[in-house]
MARLOKOL-717242 format. One line per 4 residues: number of its first residue (from 0); their letters; for each residue x, y, z of N, C-alpha, C. Coordinates in nm, 4 decimals, padded with zeros to 6 digits. Layout:
N
NUM) A) X,Y,Z,X,Y,Z,X,Y,Z ~ ... $
// end
This chain:
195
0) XXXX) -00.1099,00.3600,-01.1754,-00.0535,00.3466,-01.0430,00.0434,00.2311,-01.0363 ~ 00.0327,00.1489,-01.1210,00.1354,00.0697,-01.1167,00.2676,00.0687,-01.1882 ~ 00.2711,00.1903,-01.1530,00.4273,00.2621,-01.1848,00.4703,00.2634,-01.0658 ~ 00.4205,00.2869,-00.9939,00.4466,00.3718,-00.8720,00.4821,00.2236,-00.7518 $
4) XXXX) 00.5998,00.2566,-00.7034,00.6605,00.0997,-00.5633,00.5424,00.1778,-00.4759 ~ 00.5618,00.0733,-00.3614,00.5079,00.1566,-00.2243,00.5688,00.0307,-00.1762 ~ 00.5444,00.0693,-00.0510,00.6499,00.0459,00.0725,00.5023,-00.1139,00.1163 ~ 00.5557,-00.1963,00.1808,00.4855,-00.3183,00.2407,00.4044,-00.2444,00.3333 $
8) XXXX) 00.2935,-00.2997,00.3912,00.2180,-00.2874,00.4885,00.3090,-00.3634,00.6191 ~ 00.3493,-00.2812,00.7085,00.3981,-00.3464,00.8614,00.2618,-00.3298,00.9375 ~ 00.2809,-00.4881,00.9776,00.1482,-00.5132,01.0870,00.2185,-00.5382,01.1774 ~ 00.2368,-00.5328,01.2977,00.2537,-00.5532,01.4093,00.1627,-00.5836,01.5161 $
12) XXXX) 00.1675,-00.6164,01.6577,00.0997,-00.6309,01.7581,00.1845,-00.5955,01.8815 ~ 00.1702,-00.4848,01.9364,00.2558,-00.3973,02.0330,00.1457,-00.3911,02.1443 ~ 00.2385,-00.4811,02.2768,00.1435,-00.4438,02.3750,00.1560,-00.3169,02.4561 ~ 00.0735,-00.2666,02.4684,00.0599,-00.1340,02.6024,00.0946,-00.1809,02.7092 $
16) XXXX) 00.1410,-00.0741,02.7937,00.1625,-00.1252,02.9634,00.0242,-00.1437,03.0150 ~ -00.0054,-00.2281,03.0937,-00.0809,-00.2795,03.2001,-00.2257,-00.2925,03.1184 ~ -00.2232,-00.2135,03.0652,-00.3837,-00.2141,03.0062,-00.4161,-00.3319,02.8788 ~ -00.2709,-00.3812,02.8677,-00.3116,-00.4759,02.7507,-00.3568,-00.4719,02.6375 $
20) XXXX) -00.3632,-00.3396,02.5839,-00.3990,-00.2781,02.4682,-00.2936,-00.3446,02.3476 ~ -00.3682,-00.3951,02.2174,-00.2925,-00.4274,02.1365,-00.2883,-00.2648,02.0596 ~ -00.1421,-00.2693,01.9680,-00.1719,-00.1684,01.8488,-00.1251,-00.2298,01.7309 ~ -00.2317,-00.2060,01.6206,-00.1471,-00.2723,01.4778,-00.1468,-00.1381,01.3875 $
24) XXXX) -00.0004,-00.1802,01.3184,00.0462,-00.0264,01.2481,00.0318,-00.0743,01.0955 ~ -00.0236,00.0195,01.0267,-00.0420,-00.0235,00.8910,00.0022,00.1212,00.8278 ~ 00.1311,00.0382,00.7369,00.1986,00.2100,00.6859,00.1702,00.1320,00.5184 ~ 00.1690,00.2337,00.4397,00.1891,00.2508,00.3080,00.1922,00.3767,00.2382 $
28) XXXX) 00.2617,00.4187,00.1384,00.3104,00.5572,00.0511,00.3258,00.5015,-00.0594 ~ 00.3069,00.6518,-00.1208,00.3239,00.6344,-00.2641,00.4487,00.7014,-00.3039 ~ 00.5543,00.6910,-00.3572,00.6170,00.7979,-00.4208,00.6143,00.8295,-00.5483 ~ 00.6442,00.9438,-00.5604,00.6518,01.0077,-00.7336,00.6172,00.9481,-00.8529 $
32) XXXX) 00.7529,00.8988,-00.8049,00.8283,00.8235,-00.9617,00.8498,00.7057,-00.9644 ~ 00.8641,00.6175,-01.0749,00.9574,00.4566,-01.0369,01.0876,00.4855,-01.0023 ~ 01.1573,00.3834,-00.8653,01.2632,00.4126,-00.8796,01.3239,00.5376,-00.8035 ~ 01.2293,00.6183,-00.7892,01.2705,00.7612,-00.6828,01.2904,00.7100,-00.5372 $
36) XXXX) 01.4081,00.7806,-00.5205,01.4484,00.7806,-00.3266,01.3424,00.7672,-00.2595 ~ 01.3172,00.7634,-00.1232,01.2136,00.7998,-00.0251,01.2967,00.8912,00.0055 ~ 01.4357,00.9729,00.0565,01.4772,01.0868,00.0492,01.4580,01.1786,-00.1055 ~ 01.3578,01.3084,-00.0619,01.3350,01.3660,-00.2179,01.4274,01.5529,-00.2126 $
40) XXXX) 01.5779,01.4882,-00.2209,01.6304,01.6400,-00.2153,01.5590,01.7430,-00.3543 ~ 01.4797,01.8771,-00.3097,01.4611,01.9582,-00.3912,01.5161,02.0849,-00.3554 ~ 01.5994,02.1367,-00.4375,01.6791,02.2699,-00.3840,01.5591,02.3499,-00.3585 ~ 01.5947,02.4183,-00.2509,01.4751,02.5553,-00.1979,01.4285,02.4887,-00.1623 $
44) XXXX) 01.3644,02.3458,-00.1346,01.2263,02.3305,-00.1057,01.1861,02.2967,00.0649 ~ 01.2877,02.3366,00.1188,01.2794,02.3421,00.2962,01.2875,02.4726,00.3038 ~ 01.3567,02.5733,00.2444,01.3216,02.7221,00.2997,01.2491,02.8034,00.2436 ~ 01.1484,02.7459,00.1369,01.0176,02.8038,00.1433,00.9563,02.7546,00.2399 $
48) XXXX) 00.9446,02.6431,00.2825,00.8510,02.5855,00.3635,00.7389,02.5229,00.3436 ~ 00.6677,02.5327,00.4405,00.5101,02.4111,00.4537,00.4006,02.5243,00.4153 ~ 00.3462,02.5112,00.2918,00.2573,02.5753,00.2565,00.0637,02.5066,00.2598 ~ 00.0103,02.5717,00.3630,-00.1109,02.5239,00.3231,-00.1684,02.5602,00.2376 $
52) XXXX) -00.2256,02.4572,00.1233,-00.2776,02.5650,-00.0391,-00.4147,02.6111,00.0327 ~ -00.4530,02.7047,-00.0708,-00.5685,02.7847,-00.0408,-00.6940,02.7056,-00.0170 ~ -00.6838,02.6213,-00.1293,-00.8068,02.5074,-00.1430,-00.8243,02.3760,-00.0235 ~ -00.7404,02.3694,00.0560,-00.6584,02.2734,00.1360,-00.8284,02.2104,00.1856 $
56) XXXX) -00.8779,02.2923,00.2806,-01.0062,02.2258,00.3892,-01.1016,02.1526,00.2677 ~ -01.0947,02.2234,00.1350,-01.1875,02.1402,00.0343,-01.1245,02.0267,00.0024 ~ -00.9632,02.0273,-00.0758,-00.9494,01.8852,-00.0875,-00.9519,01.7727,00.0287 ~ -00.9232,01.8452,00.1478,-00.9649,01.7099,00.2805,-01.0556,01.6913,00.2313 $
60) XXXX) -01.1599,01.7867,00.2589,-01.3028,01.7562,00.2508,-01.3634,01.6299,00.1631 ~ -01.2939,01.6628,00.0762,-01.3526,01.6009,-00.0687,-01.3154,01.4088,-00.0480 ~ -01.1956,01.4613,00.0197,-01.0851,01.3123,00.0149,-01.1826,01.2550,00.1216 ~ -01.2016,01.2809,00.2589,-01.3092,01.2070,00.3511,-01.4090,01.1577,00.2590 $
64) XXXX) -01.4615,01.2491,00.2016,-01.6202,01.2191,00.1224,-01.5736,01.0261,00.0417 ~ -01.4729,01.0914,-00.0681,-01.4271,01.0096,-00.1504,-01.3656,00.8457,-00.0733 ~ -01.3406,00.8748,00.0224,-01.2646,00.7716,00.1160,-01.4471,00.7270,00.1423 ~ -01.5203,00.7652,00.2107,-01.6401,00.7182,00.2936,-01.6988,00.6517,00.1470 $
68) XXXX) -01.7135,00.7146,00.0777,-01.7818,00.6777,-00.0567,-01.7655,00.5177,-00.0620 ~ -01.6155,00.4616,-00.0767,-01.5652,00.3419,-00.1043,-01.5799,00.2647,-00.0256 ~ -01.5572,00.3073,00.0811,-01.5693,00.2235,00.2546,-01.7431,00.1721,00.2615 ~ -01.7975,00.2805,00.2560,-01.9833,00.2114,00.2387,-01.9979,00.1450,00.1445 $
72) XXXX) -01.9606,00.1733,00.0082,-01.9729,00.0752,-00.1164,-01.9383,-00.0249,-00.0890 ~ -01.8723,-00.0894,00.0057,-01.8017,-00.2254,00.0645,-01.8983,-00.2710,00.1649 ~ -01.9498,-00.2276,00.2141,-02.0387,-00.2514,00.3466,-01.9814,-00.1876,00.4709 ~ -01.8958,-00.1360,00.5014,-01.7793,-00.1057,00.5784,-01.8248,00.0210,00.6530 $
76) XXXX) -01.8156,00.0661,00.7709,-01.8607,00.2401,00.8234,-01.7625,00.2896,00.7630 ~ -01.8220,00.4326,00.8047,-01.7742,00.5445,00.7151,-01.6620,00.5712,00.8225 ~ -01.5622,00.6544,00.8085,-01.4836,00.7020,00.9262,-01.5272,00.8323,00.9675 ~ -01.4859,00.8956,01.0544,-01.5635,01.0458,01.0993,-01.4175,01.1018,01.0805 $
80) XXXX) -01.4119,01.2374,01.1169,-01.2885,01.3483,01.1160,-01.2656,01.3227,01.2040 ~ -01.1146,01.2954,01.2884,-01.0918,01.3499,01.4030,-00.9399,01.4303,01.4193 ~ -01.0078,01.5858,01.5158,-00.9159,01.6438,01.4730,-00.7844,01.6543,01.5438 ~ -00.7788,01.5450,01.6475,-00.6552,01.5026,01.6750,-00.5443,01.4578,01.5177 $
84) XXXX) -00.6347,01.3449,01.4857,-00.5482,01.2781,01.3369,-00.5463,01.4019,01.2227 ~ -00.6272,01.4593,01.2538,-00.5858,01.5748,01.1352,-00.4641,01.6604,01.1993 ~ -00.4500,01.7118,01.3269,-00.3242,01.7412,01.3672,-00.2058,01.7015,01.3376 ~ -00.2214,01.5893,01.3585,-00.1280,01.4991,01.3175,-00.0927,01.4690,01.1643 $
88) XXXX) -00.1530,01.4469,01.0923,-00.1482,01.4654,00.9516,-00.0616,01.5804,00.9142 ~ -00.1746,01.6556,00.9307,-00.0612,01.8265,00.8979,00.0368,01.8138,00.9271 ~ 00.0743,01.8199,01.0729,00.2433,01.7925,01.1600,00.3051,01.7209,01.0396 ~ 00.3077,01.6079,01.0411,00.3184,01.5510,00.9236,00.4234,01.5839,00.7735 $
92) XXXX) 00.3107,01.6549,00.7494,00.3150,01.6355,00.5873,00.4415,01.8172,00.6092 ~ 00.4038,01.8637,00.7132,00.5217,01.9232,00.7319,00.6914,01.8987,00.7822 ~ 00.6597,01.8282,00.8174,00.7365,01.7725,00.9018,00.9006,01.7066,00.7752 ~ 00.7945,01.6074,00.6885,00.8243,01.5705,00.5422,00.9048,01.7066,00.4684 $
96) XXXX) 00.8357,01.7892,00.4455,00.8808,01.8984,00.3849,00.9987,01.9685,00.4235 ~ 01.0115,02.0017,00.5829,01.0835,02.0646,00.6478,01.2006,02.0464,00.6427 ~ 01.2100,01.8974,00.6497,01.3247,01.7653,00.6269,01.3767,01.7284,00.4973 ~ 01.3081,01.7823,00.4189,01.2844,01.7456,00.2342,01.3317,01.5969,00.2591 $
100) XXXX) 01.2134,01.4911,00.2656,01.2075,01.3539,00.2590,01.0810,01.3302,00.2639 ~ 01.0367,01.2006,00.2165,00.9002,01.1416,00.2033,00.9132,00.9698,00.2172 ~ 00.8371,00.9568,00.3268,00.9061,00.8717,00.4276,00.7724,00.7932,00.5373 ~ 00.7706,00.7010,00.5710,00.6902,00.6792,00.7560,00.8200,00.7093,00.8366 $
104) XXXX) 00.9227,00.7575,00.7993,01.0318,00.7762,00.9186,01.0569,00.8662,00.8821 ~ 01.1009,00.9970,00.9777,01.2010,01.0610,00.9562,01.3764,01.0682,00.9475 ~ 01.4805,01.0434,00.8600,01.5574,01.0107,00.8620,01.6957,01.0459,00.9416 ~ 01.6203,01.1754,00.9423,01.7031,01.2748,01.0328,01.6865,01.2704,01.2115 $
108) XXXX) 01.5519,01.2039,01.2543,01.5548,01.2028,01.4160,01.4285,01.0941,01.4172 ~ 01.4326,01.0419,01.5357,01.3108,01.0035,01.5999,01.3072,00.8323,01.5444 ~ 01.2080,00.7541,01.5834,01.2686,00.6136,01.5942,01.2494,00.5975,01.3866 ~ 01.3275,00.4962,01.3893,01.4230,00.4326,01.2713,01.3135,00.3057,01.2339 $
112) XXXX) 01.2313,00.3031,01.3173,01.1321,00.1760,01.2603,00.9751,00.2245,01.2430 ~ 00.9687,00.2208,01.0931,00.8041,00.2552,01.0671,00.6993,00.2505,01.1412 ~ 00.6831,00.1291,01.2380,00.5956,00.1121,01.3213,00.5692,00.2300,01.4424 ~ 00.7608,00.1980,01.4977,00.7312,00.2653,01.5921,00.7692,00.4323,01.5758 $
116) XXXX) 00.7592,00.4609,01.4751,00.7449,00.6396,01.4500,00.6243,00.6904,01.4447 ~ 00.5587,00.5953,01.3727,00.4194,00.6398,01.3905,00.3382,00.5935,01.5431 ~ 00.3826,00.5123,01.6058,00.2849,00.5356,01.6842,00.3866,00.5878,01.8272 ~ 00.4923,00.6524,01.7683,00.5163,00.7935,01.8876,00.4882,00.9270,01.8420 $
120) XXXX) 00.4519,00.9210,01.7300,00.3670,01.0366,01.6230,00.2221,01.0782,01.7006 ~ 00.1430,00.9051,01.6501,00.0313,00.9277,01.7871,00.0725,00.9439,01.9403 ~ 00.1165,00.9050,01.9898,00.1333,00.9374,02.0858,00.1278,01.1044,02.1743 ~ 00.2473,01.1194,02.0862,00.3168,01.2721,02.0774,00.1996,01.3695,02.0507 $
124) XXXX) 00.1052,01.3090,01.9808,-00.0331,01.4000,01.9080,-00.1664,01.3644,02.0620 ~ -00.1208,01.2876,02.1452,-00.1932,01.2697,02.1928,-00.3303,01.1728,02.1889 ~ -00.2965,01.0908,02.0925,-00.3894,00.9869,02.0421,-00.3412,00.8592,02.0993 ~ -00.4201,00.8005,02.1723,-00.4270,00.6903,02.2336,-00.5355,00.6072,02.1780 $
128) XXXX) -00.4947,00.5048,02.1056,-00.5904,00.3942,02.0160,-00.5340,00.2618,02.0245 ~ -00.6157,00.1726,01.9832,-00.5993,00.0159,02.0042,-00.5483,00.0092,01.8600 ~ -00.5297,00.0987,01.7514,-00.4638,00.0145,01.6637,-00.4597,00.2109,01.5541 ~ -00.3493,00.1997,01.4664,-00.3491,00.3399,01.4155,-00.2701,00.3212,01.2773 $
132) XXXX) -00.3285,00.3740,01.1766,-00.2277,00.3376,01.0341,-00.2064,00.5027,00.9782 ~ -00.1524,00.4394,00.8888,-00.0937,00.5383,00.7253,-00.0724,00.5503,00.6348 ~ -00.1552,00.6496,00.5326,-00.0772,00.6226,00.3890,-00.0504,00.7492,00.3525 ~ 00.0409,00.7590,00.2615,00.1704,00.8824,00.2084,00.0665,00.8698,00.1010 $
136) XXXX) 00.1392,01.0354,-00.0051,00.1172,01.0156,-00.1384,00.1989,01.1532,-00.1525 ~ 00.2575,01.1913,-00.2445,00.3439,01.3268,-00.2929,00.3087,01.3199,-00.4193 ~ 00.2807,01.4315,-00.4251,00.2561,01.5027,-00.6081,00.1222,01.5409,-00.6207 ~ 00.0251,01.4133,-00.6315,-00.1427,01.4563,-00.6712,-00.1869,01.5703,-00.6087 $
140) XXXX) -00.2713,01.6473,-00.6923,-00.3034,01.7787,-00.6773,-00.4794,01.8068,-00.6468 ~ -00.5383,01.6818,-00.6733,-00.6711,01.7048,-00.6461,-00.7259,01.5600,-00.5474 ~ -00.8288,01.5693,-00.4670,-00.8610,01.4852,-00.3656,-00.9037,01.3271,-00.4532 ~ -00.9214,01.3353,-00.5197,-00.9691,01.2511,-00.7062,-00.8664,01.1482,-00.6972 $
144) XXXX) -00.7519,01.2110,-00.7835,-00.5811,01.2191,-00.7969,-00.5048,01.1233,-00.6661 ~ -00.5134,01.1618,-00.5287,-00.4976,01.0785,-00.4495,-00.5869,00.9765,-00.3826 ~ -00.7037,00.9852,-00.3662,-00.7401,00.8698,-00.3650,-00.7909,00.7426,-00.4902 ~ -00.7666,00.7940,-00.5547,-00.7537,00.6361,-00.7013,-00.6508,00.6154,-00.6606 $
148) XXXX) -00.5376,00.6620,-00.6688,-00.4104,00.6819,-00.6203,-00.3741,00.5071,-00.4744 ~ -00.4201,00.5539,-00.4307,-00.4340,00.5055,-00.2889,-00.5259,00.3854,-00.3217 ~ -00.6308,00.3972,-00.3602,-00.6770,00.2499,-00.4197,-00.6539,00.1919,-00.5425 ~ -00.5581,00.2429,-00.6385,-00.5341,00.1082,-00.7308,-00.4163,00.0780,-00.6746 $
152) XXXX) -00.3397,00.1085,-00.5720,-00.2357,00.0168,-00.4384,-00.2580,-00.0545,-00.4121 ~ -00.2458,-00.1909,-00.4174,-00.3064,-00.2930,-00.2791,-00.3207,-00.2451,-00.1586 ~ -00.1554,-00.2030,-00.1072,-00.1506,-00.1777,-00.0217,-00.1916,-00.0816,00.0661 ~ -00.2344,-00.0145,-00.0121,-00.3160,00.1278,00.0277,-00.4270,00.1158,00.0404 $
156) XXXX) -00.5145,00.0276,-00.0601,-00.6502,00.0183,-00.0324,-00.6855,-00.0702,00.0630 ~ -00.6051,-00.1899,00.0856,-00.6211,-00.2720,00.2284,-00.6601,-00.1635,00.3783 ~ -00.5376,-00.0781,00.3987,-00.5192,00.0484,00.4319,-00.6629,00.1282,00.4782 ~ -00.6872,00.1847,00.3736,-00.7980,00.2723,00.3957,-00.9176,00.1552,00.3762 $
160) XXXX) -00.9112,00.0630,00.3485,-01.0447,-00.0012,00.4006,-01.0213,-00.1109,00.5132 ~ -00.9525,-00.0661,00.6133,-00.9268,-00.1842,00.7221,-01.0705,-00.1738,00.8202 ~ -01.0948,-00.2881,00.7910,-01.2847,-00.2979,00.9301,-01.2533,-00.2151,01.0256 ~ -01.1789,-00.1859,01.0842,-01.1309,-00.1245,01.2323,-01.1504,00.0023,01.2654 $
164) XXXX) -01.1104,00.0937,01.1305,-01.1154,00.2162,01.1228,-01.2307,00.2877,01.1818 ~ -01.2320,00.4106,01.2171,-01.3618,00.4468,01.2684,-01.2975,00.6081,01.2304 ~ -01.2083,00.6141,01.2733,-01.1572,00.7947,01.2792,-01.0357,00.8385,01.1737 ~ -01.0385,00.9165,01.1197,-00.9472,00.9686,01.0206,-00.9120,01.0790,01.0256 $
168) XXXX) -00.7601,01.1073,00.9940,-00.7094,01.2158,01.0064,-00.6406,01.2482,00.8365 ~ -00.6996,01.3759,00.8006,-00.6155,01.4067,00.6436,-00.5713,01.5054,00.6082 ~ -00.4364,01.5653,00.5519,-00.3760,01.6925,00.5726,-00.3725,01.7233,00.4242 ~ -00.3285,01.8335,00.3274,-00.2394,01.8161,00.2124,-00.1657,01.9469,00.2356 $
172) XXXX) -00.0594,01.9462,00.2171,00.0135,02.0726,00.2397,00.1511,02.0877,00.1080 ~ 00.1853,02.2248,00.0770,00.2682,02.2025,-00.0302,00.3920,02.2767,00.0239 ~ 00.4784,02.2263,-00.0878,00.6369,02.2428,-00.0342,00.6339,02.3937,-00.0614 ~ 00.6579,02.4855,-00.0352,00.6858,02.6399,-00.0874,00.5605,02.6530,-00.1506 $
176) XXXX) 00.5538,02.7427,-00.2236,00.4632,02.8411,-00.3255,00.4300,02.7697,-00.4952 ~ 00.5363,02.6851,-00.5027,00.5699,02.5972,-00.6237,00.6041,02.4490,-00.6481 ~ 00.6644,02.3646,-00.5242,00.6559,02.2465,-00.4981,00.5369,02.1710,-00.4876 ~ 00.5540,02.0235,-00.4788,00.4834,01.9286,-00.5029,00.3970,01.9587,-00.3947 $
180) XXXX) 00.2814,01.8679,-00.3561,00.1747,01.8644,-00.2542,00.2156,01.6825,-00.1417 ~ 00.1671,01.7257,-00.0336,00.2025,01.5706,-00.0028,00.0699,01.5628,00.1484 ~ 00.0613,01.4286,00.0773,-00.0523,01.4043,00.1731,-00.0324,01.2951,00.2871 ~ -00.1238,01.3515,00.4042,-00.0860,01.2409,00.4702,-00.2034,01.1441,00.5387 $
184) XXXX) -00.2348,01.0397,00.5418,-00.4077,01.0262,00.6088,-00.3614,00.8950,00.7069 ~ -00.4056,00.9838,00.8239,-00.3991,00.8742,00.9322,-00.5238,00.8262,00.9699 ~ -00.5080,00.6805,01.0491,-00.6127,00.6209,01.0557,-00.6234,00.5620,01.1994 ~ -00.7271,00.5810,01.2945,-00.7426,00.5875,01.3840,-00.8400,00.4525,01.4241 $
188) XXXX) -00.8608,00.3378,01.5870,-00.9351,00.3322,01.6168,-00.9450,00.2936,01.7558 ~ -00.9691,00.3838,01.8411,-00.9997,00.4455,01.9610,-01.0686,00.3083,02.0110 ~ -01.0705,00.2786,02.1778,-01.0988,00.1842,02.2018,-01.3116,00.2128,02.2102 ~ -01.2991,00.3762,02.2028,-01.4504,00.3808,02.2147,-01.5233,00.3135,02.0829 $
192) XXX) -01.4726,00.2737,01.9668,-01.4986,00.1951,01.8423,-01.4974,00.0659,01.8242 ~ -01.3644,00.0298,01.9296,-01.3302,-00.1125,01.9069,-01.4927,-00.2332,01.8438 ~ -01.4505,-00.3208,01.8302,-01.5761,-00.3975,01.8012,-01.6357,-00.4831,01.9162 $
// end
């Protein structure tokens, strides 16, 4: 994995109207290759489209398991599904595809700052939380594959083990019939969690 850049963790502290709600945004991705764009032009690979693989609900599956696994091994709660953030995920990892880019922004519309894309992402998804993150990954093909992936990152494993977490959202979807896979796992925590 330490081939692989990833993008800094943006923390922020964004107040809500009236309610005083803080939000802190924690983005990190993986891409491909060393050295590869965060724009990933692949001919065809927007008009095949957003393919959910067959196996898809198992590798979530597996990836929650594998994520909770590490989080308790720490002392840390487990996160639960929620299927708002899995909405969102999917949206997501399509969204990426549709656009052929791999990204916390979309380059083509919508706000230009990591922070605040994702949390008009939540928003837009209908998730209202005191604090909401992200981590990318494109290519890995098994739930295994991306999360080692995601924890020999710093930045990723800070990420998926932030105390705060309580709710998780995880998609994997592939570009066409033959393209790469790209994942997306959002991280949620609702003020019903707060501490």
């Amino acid at each position: 994995m330490a081939d692989h850049p990833a993008f800094e963790p943006v923390a922020r502290l964004v107040p809500r109207a009236k309610a005083c709600l803080r939000v802190v945004l924690l983005l990190a991705s993986i891409p491909l290759a060393m050295g590869q764009s965060c724009l990933l032009p692949s001919a065809g690979q927007a008009e095949e489209g957003c393919r959910t693989p067959a196996n898809a609900d198992d590798l979530e599956r597996a990836a929650l398991t594998l994520v909770n696994e590490e989080r308790t091994s720490r002392g840390l709660s487990e996160v639960v599904l929620s299927p708002v953030l899995t909405t969102m995920a999917e949206d997501y990892c399509c969204e990426m595809i549709q656009y052929d880019f791999f990204a916390h922004v979309n380059p083509y519309h919508g706000p230009q700052d990591p922070q605040d894309a994702l949390l008009q992402r939540a928003l837009d998804a209908g998730y209202f939380a005191l604090a909401v993150g992200e981590n990318l990954a494109e290519g890995q093909t098994t739930a295994e594959q991306v999360v080692a992936d995601w924890l020999a990152s710093p930045d990723h494993r800070e990420n998926l083990l932030h105390p705060s977490w309580c709710e998780m959202g995880i998609a994997v979807r592939r570009a066409g019939a033959s393209g790469p896979f790209y994942w997306t796992q959002e991280f949620g925590q609702p003020s019903s969690c707060a501490d």
